[in-house]
N, C-alpha and C positions, 0 to 999 in steps of 0.2 A: 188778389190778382188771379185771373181765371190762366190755367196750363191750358195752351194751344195740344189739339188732339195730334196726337203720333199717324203720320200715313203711312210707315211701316207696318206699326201695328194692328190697323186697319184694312193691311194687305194680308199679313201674316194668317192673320186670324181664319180667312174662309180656307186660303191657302193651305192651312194645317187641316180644315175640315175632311176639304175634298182631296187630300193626299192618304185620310183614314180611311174613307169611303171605298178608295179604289185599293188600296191594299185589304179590307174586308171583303170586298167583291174577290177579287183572286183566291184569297186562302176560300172562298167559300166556292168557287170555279174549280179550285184543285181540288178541294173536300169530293165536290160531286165527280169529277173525271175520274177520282180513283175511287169511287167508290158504285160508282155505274158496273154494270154485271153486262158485255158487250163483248164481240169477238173486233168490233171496229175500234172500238175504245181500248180492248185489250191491246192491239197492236199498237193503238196511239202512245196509249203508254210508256211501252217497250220501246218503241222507236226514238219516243223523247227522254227515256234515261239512257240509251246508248248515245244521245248525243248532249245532253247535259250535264250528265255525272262525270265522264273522264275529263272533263273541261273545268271542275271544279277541284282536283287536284292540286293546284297553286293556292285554294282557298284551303286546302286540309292540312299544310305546311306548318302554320303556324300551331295550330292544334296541336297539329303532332310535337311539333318541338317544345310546348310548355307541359304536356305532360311527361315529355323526356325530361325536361328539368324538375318537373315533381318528381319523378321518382329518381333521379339523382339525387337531388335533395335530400329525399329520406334515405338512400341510402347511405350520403354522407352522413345524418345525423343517426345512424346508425354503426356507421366506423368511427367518430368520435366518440360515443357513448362506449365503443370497447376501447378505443383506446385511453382512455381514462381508466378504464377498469382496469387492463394492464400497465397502467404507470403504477397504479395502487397495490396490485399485487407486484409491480417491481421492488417498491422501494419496501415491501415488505419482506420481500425474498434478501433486499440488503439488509436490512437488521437480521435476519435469521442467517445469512451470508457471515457478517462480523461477529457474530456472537458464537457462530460453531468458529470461525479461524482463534477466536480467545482462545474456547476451550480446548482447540487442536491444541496453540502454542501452552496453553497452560499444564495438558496431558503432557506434553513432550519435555517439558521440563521437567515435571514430579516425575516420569518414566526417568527420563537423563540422572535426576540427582539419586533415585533408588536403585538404578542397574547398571551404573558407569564405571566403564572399568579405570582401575588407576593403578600409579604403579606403588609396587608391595611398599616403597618407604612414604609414603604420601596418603595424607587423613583427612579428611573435612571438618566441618562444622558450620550448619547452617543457619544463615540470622534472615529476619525479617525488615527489609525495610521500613523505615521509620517516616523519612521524610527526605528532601533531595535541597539541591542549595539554592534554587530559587533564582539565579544570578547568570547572564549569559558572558560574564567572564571565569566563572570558575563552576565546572561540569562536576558534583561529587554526590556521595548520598551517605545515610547516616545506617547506621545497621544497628540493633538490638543485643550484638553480643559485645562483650568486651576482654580485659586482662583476666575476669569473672570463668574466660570459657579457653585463656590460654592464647588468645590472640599476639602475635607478636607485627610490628610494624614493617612494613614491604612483601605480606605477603598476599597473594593473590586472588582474586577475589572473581569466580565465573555464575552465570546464570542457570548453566544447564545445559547452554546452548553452546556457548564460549566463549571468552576470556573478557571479564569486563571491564576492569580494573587492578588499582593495589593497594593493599590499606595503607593510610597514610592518615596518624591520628588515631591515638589507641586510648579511651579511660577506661574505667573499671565496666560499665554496664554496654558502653557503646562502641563504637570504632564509625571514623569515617573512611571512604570510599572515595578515590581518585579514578574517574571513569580516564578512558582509553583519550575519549575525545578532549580532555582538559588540554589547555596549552602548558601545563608544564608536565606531561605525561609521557614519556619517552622508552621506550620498548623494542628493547631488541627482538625481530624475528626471523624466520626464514620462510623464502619462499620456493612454495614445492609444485613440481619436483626436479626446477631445475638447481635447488641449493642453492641462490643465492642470501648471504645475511645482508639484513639493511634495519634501519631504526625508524620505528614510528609512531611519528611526532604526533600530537595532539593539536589542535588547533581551532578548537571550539564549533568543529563543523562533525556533522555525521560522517563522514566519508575522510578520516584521517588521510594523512600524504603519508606517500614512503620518502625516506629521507637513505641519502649514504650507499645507493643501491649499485655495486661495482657494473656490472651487467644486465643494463636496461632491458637491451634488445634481447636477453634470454626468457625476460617476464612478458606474459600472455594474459590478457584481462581474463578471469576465470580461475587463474590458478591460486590451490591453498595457501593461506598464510597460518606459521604457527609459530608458539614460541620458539626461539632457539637457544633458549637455558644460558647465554651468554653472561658474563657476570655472576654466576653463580646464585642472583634472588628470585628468578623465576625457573620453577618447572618446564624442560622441553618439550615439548610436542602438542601444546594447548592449542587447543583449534581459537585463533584468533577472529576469521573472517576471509573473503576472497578478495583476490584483485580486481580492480575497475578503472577506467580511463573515465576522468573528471571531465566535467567542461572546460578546465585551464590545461587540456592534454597532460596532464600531470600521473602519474601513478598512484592511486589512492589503495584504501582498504574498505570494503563493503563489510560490516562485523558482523558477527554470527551473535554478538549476543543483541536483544530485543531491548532498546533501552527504553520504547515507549513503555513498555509493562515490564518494568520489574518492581516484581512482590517481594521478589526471596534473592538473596546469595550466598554461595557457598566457597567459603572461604578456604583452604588448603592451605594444609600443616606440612611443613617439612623438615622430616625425620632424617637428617641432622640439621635443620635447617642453618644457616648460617644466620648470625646475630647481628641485627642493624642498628648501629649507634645515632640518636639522635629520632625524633619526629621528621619525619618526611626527608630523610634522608637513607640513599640506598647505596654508601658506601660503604662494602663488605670491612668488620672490622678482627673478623678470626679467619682467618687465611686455612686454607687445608695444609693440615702438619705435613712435614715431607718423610719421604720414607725409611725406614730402619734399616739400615746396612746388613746385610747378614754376617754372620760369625764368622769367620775364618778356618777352617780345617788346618791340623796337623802340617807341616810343608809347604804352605800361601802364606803370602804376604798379609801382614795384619793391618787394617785402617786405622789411620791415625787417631790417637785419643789426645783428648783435651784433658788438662789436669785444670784443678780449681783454680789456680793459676795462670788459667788461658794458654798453657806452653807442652806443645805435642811432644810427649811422653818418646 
């Protein structure tokens, strides 16, 4: 079947001819006008760029503005390329960031347990973490020393920083550690420096509660918490930790000791320490003797004595 001829394309076709023709005649009209050597020409010239070039302004807009987004462009793709550079060298600054705060908190320790002052009846001995209990109902850890190094049970147990626990659980080679935060952890301290005593309870959160506190409104978030030797099993004045207002407006204790890293603690001896009967028990069971009468001079009245008999002489 023969295609019928196109009479578009038959039109197009000279159409396109005679539309090159007359655009080569011009550029070759402009070629000679500016290229003619004439003072009438000259003028022609001039005449027709002050009246055709400020009129082509609205055609130079566009131009302008895509080489303005060129060079946005690049310069965006030149503030990305830094700022990737400086993510890179950020999060390298944090590993070099966490690695000096270790060895600040680690220096500060080994300085705390070589140059801490304590008082003249009170001794250390320091054990190495072994391993911790694994369990988010019971907060404790296992320590390297034991009955081996004179350990006795309920006594106290800090990091360097302050006060971490109490042993609870003594063998020959080991002892375990009952951290601050266990729930059945209970410690009497005081809060300075308005002096108030209060107990604080453990309860398996970092931020123990204060319990028992006579005078709330005298406690200020910020102020120290320490032991208050209450009880007679712990040493006074052990730096526990500061106060803090919880999310539940509660009075908490922020702790000074580091439980994320502890390597080491140091356990305190006391010199007369008082004797704890039983495992995890901190019922005082030798009471402090009471005091000796003094002797009666010549002319005073004598204190009564007891005969074997039980019957005052």
């Amino acid at each position: 079947m023969a295609r019928k001829p196109n009479q578009t394309e038959d039109y197009a076709r000279p159409l396109r001819r005679l539309f090159v023709s007359l655009l080569v005649l011009c550029l070759f009209l402009v070629f000679l006008v500016w290229r003619i050597d004439s003072p009438r020409v000259e003028r022609f010239r001039s005449n027709l760029i002050d009246a055709v070039v400020p009129s082509f302004d609205w055609a130079l807009v566009p131009v302008t503005k895509m080489v303005g987004m060129v060079e946005n462009f690049q310069s965006y793709t030149r503030i990305y390329e830094q700022n990737q550079e400086l993510r890179r060298e950020l999060q390298q600054m944090k590993a070099w960031k966490e690695a000096a705060l270790q060895l600040e908190q680690e220096n500060a320790q080994l300085l705390n347990l070589n140059n801490v002052r304590l008082d003249a009846q009170l001794s250390y001995v320091t054990g190495v973490v072994l391993a911790d209990s694994g369990s988010p109902f019971r907060q404790s850890v296992l320590l390297n020393i034991g009955t081996r190094d004179g350990l006795v049970d309920g006594w106290a147990a800090t990091d360097g920083l302050g006060l971490a626990g109490r042993i609870s659980g003594v063998g020959k080679r080991t002892s375990r550690v009952i951290l601050l935060t266990d729930s059945n952890s209970r410690i009497p301290i005081m809060v300075q420096p308005s002096g108030q005593n209060a107990l604080l309870v453990g309860d398996n959160s970092a931020a123990p509660p204060i319990e028992f506190l006579e005078s709330p409104e005298k406690v200020r978030p910020g102020d120290r918490v320490v032991s208050s030797g209450d009880g007679g099993v712990f040493p006074a004045g052990l730096l526990v930790g500061h106060v803090a207002l919880g999310s539940d407006r509660r009075l908490r204790v922020r702790l000074a000791a580091d439980y994320e890293r502890l390597e080491f603690l140091r356990v305190l001896r006391s010199h007369p320490g008082e004797m704890v009967e039983g495992e995890g028990s901190l019922i005082v069971s030798t009471p402090a003797a009471p005091p000796i009468p003094v002797a009666a001079t010549d002319g005073e009245e004598h204190a009564p004595e007891t005969t074997e008999e039980g019957q005052e002489e």
